[in-house]
N, C-alpha and C positions, 0 to 999 in steps of 0.2 A: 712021338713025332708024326707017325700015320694017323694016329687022332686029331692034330693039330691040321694034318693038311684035309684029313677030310673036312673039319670043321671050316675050311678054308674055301674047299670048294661049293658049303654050302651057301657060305659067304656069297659067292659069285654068283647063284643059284638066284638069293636071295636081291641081290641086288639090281640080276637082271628083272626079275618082276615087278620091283619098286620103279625102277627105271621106265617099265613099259606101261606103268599105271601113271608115271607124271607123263609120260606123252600123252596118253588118254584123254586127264586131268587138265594139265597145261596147253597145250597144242593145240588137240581135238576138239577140247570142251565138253568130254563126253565121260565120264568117270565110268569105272567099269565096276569100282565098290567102296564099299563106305567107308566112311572115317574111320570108324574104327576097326574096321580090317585093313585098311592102309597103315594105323598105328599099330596094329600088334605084328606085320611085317616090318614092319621100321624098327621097331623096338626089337625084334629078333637080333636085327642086324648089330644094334648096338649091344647086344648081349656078348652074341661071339666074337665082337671086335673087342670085349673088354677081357675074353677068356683067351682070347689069342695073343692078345697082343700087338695084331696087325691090323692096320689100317688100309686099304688100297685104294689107289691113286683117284680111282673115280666111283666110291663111295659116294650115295648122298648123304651121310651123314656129315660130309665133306661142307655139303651148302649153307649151314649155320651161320657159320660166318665169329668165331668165339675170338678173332684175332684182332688187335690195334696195332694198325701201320704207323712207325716214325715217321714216312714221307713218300711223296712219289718220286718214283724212277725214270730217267728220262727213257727215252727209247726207239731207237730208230727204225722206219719202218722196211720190210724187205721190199716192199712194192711200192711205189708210189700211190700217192689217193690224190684224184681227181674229185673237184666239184660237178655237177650238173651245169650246162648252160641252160636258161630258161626263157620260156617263151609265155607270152604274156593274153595272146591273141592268136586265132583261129589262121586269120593271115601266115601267123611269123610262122606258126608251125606245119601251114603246108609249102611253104617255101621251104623247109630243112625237110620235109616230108620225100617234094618233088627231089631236091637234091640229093638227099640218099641212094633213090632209084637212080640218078643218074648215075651216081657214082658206082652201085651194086649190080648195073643194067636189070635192077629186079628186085625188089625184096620183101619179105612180110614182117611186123614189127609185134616188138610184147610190149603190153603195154602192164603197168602194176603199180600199189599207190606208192605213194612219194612220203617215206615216214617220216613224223615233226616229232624226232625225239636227239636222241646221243650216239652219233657214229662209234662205232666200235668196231675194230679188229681180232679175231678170234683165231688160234694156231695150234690146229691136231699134229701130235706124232707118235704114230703106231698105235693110232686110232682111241687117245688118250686125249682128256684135255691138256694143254700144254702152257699158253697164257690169254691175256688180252689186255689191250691193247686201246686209249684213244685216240682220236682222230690225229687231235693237235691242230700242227700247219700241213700235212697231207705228207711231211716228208718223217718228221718227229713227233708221237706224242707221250703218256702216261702209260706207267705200267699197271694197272688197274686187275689183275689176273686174282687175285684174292678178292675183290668184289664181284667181278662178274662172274664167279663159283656161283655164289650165293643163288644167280637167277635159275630156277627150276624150270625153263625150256629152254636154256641152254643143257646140251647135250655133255657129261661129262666122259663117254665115250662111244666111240662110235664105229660102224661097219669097215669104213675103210680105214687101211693097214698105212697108206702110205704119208708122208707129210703132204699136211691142208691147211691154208690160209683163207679165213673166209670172212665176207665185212658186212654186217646188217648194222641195226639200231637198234640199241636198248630203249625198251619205251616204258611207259607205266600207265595199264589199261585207266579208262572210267570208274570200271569197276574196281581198280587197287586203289585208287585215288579216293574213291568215294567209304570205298571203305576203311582206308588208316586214317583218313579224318574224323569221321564216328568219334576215337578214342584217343587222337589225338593231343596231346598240352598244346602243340604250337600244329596250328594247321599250315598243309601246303596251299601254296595259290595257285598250281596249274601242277598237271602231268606230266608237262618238259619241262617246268625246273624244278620238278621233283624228280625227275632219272636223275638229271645234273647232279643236282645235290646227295642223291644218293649212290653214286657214283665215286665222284670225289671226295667221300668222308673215309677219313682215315680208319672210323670204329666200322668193320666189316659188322658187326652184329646188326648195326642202325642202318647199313645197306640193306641187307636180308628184311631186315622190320614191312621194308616198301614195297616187297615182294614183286619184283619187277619183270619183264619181258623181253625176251628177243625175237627180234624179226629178221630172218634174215635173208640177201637177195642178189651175192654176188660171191662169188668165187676166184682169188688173187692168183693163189697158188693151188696144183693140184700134181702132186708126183705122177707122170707117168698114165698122165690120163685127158684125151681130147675131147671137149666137147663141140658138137657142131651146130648144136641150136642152142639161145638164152633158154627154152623149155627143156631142155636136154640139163640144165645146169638146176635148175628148178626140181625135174626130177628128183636129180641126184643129193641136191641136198634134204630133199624129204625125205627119202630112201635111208639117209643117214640121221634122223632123229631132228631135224633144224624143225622152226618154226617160219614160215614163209608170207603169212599174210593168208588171207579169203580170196583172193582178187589177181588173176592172171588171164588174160587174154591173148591169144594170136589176132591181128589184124591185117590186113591184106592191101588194106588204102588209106587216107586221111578222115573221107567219110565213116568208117569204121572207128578208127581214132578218136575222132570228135565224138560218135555215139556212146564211146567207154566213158569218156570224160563225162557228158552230159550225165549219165547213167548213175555213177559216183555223186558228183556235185548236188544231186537233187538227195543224198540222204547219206551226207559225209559227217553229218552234226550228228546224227544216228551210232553211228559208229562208235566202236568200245577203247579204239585206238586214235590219235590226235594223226590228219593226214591236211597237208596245205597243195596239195596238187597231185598229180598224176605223172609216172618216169615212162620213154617212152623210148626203145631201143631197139636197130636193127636187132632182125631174132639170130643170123647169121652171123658166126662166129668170127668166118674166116676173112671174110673184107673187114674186119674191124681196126688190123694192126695197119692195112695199105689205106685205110682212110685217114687213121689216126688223131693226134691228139693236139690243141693247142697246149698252152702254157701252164692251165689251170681244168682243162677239161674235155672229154673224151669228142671227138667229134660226131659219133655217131650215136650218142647218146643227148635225150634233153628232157629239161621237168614243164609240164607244164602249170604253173602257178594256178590256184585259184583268185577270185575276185578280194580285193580289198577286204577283212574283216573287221565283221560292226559287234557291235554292243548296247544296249540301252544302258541310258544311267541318268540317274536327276542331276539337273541345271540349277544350281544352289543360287547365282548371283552372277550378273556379269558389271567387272569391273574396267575403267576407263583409263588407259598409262599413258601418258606424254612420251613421246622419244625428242630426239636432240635436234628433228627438224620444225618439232611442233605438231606434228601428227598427232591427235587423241585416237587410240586403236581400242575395238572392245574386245577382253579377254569372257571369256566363259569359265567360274570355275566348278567344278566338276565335284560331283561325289565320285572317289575313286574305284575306278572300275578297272579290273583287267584285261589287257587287249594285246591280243599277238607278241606274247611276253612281256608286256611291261605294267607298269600303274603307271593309269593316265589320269590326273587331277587337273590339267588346263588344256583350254583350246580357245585356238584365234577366230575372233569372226570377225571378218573382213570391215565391214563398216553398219549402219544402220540398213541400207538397202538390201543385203546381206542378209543383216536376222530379218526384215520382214518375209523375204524371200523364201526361207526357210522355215516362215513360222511359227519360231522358236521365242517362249519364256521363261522367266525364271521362275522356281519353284515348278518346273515341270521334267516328265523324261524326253530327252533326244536320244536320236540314233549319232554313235559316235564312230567313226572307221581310225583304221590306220593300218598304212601300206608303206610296208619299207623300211619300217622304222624313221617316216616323219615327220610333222607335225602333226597331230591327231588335229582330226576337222570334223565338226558338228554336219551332218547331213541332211538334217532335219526333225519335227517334232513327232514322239514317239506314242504319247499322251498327256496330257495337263488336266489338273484338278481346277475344285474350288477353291485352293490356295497360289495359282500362279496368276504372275505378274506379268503385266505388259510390259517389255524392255525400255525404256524409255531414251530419248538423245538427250545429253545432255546441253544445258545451255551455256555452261561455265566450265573453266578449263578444272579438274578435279584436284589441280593442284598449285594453279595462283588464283584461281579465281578471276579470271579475266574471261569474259566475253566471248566467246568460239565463235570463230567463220568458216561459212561451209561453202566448199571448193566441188564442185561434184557430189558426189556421195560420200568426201572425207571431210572429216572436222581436223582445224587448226586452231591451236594457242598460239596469236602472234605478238605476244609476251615475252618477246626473245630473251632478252637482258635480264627481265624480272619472276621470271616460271624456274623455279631450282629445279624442277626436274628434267627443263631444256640444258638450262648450261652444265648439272651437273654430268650428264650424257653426255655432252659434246667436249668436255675437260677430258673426262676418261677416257673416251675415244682417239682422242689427240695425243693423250699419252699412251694410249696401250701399244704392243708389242710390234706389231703392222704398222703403224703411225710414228711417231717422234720418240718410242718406246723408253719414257721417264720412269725407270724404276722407282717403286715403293707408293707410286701416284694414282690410290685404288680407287673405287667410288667413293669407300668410305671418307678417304681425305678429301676427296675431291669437294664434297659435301659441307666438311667443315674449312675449308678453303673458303666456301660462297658465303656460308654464316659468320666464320670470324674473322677472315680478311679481304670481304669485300670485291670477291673474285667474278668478274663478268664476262669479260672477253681470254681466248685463247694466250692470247700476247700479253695479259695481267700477269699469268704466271711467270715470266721472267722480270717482273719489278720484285718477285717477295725475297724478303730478305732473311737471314740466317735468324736473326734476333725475330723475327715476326713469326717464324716458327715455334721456336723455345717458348713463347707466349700460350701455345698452344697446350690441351689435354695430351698428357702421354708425348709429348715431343719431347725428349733428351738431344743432349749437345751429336752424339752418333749419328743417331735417325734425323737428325734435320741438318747436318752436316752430306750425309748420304744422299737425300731426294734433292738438296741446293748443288751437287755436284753433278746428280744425273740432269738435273734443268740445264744445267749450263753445258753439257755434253752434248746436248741434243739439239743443239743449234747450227748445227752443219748433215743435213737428210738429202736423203737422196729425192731426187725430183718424183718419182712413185710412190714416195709415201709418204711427202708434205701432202699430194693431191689426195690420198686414203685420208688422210689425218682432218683433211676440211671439213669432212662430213656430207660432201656432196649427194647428194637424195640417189641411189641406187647405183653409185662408184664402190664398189669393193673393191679389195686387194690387187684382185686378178687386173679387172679393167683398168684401174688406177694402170699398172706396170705398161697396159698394152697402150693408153694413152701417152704414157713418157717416153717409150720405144718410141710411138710414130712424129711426136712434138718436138721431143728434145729440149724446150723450155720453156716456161712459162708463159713469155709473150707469145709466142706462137699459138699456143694453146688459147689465150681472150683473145687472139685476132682469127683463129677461126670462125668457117663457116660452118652451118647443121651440117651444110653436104661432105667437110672434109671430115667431119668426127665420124660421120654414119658408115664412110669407107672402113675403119675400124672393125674388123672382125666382131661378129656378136655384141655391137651396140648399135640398136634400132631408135627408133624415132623419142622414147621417153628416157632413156638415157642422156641421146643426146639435149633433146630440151632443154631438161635437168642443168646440164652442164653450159649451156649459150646462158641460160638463166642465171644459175649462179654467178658467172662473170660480169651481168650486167647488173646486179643489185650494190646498189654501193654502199655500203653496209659492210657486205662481204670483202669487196674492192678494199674498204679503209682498213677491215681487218686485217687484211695481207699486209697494206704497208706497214702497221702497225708491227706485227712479225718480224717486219726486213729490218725494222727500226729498232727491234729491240737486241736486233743481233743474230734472224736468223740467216742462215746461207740456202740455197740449194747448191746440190754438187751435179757437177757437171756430169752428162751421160757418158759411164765409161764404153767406148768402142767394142761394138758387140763381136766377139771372136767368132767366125764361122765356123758351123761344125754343121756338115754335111747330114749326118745322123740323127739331129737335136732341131735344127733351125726349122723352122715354121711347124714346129708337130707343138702340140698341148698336152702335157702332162698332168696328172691329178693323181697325190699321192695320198694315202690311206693306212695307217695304223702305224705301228713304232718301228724310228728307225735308228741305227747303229750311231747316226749323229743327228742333230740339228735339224728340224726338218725345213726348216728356212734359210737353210747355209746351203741344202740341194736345190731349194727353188730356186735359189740367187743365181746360184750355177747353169741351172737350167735357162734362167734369164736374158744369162751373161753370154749363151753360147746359141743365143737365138733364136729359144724355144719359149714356152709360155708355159705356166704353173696354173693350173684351173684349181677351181674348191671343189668343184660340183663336176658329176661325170654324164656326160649326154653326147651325142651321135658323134659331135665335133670332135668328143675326147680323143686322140692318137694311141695312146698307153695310158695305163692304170699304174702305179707303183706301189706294191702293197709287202708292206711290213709286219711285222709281229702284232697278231691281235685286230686284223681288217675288218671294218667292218662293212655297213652297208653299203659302200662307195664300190667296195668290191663287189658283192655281189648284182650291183646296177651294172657292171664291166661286164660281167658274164652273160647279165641277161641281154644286153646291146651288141655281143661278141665282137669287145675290144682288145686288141693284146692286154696281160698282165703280164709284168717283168718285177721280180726280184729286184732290192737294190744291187744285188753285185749284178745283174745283168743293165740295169740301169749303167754302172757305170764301165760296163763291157761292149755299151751301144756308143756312151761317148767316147772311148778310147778304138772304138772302132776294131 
């Protein structure tokens, strides 16, 4: 037995030196001995773990990772996690600058990079690894505690005795990136969705393979211990083996701030670690709880974004698409390149004045951006060879062949009746779910609709008949029994979404609802003036045109009667219920929710409020559900309330 325990103790002996050479190694960057004096200590350790018998708890032979998980573990978090609000510009962030001070009557600020990798939660007890932890939705996330072993600068124990909760980012340098591709079968395409992916794999062995990193920069929970500066908490997590970043600054003003940022931004592409901005936080501990927190994130903390990221990549071809007003738009498509997480293979270029503007040909490289996650836009040319092509306008529409006129800098097919790829648009649009929602009525039918029953106008689709169906490929007595029941269902719409369904040039959803609120009916609506529509919240002068226009083309005019004739109705506007809470505020809801997300807009509608797509200054609340995505983080960076659905409907119940 005293054999076994000294061998026990050498154990310990041993592991603390392995321990102190991956901080070296991993942390520092500074190795202190070879390979293979690291492996014939490592190997020690596994010798007398195999003559003992015993393993302990924060062994590295622990980090291998030899285990496959059946699944993740839900897991509640003890602290809440907060997002960042972010500032975009130099303005926004001395305005949260000056307001700090007011608030602090004083303070000096840290500033540290803002990592672009996998939020994680990390939890010592008695100075032991314990678990970890992701992010999730800030309140729930994964138990992940068997992968994030694996990372060798996490600490699997540490100085202090008492419980610690602490939350950095797992990330995966250049240098791991660069080098598990070398030997790769399937290569990664970036170092944040390679932590992701390695992260969330059930085979711990194939985490470990990516050999990945913590950063870490905040401290949740801390038994019995006050920190009074953010440098104080910095310290202390160094002191205990964490990995923190190169990069901490005290700053005393905005001008100082701005010099860290600049200082970063000129050699952030340099860098071994992926970083999209700069975190910027009173240093002072103790105003932090009396300034406090919105909904979604700390008040006295904020990131500051960097500028949109570009990429070069060859311009293969650009091709011409009709929409359902007759628009010819020119698409760009792309050889796939990678940009701020995603593959981008198309982008919009506005019209031919556009690509000259920028010019831009095919067979050549452009610079491509994308911010936000929206549509990637071509910015201009990067290089062109002896093989690129002047882009040319077309003269004919690319898809009936008729004649183009040109409106400005836009081309139009005005081929209404006869361009399939106008009416085929304006069918689907008319049926789809916002509009006169006819199930089963896809493009794809829509298409063989115009081919084999001679489908032109909106109002055609209520002549077809059950047997005109069965005529059809693939129509069975079910399926054409099915879409002739939802035609005929759809013939009594609310006045908001006959006017979405007409296809009016730049009426979406939202506007459609706020014009049937302020009208009430139809006649009202062609007996208006430009001046009564422009009253309308957020519709300006080409909206409203749009809409004077459209009433006056008769074409349009015969189509409607056409409609009323074949049996459609509008329903009358149901009386809007006041609710003190809701009425005149704009809602914009984002990611998955518990029902319908169009049975809360209706509600929202119904009780005098407005449903937005899109979130900008106007926005009142955010409403974000499971899985938000970039709506929410536009919320944050404009600093609009976010509300939960159940606080959504704790606001209308008042």
């Amino acid at each position: 037995m005293a054999n076994n325990d000294e061998k026990i103790e050498e154990m310990k002996k041993l592991i603390k030196e392995i321990e102190k050479h991956n901080y070296n190694y991993y942390v520092l960057d500074n190795p202190t001995i070879s390979d293979s004096e690291y492996d014939k200590l490592y190997y020690s350790l596994v010798d007398l773990e195999k003559e003992t018998g015993v393993i302990l708890p924060y062994s590295p032979t622990q980090r291998v990772g030899d285990t496959v998980l059946e699944g993740f573990t839900k897991k509640r978090h003890e602290v809440n996690l907060y997002s960042l609000n972010k500032v975009r510009d130099y303005e926004a962030l001395e305005d949260w600058v000056n307001d700090m001070e007011k608030l602090t009557g004083g303070t000096d600020f840290a500033v540290e990079y803002k990592f672009d990798g996998l939020n994680l939660v990390i939890e010592y007890r008695d100075g032991i690894y314990f678990s970890a932890t992701t992010r999730g939705n800030g309140s729930i996330g994964e138990d992940v505690t068997e992968q994030v072993r694996t990372i060798r600068s996490v600490p699997l124990q540490i100085n202090f005795k008492g419980r610690l909760i602490v939350q950095g980012e797992g990330m995966m340098t250049n240098k791991s990136f660069a080098q598990y591709n070398k030997t790769a079968f399937e290569k990664l395409k970036n170092p944040r969705n390679a932590v992701a992916g390695a992260i969330r794999n059930l085979d711990v062995k194939e985490t470990a393979k990516r050999k990945l990193d913590f950063f870490c920069y905040s401290i949740l929970l801390c038994d019995g211990k006050v920190f009074k500066t953010q440098k104080d908490m910095r310290e202390f997590l160094v002191d205990n083996g964490f990995q923190t970043g190169n990069y901490f600054k005290i700053c005393k003003n905005v001008h100082e701030i701005i010099h860290c940022i600049n200082e970063i931004d000129l050699v952030k592409n340099k860098l071994d670690v992926m970083i999209d901005g700069m975190v910027i936080k009173i240093n002072q501990v103790a105003p932090r709880d009396e300034i406090g927190f919105t909904a979604k994130f700390p008040r006295w903390a904020v990131a500051y974004k960097f500028v949109a990221q570009e990429a070069t990549t060859l311009l293969k071809k650009v091709t011409w698409q009709v929409g359902r007003s007759g628009r010819v738009t020119p698409i760009a498509e792309l050889e796939p390149v990678e940009l701020a997480g995603a593959t981008i293979r198309r982008a919009t270029l506005n019209n031919i004045d556009d690509i000259r503007r920028k010019d831009v040909y095919e067979n050549a490289r452009v610079f491509v951006r994308r911010s936000n996650e929206v549509i990637p836009e071509i910015m201009g040319l990067a290089e062109k060879n002896d093989n690129s092509k002047v882009i040319e306008e077309p003269q004919l529409c690319p898809c009936c062949k008729s004649i183009l006129v040109k409106k400005g800098p836009l081309l139009f097919c005005e081929n209404h009746l006869g361009c399939k790829a106008q009416v085929v648009d304006r069918l689907s649009h008319f049926a789809s779910r916002d509009a006169f929602n006819i199930e089963g009525l896809s493009e794809k039918t829509c298409e063989l609709f115009y081919d084999k029953l001679n489908i032109r106008h909106l109002s055609d689709l209520y002549s077809i008949k059950e047997e005109d169906l069965l005529k059809l490929d693939n129509f069975k007595e079910k399926k054409a029994k099915n879409i002739i029941n939802s035609i005929k269902n759809s013939k009594n719409v609310d006045f908001s979404r006959f006017l979405y369904a007409l296809g009016i040039s730049e009426v979406g959803n939202k506007t459609a609802k706020d014009i049937a609120r302020t009208f009430k009916n139809l006649t009202q609506l062609q007996l208006a003036t430009k001046e009564e529509i422009l009253k309308i919240n957020d519709i300006g002068d080409v909206i409203a045109d749009n809409i004077i226009s459209y009433f006056h083309n008769d074409d349009n005019v015969q189509e409607i009667k056409r409609l009323f004739n074949a049996g459609v109705t509008i329903k009358e506007n149901e009386d809007v219920e006041h609710n003190k809470n809701i009425e005149g505020k704009t809602f914009v809801l984002t990611g998955t929710m518990s029902r319908p997300r169009k049975d809360i807009e209706d509600l929202i509608f119904k009780l005098g409020g407005k449903a937005g797509s899109s979130v900008s200054k106007n926005t009142d609340f955010v409403v974000a559900g499971e899985n938000a995505g970039s709506k929410l983080d536009k919320a944050r960076e404009l600093n609009i309330t976010v509300l939960s659905e159940e606080q959504l409907f704790s606001l209308i119940n008042g």
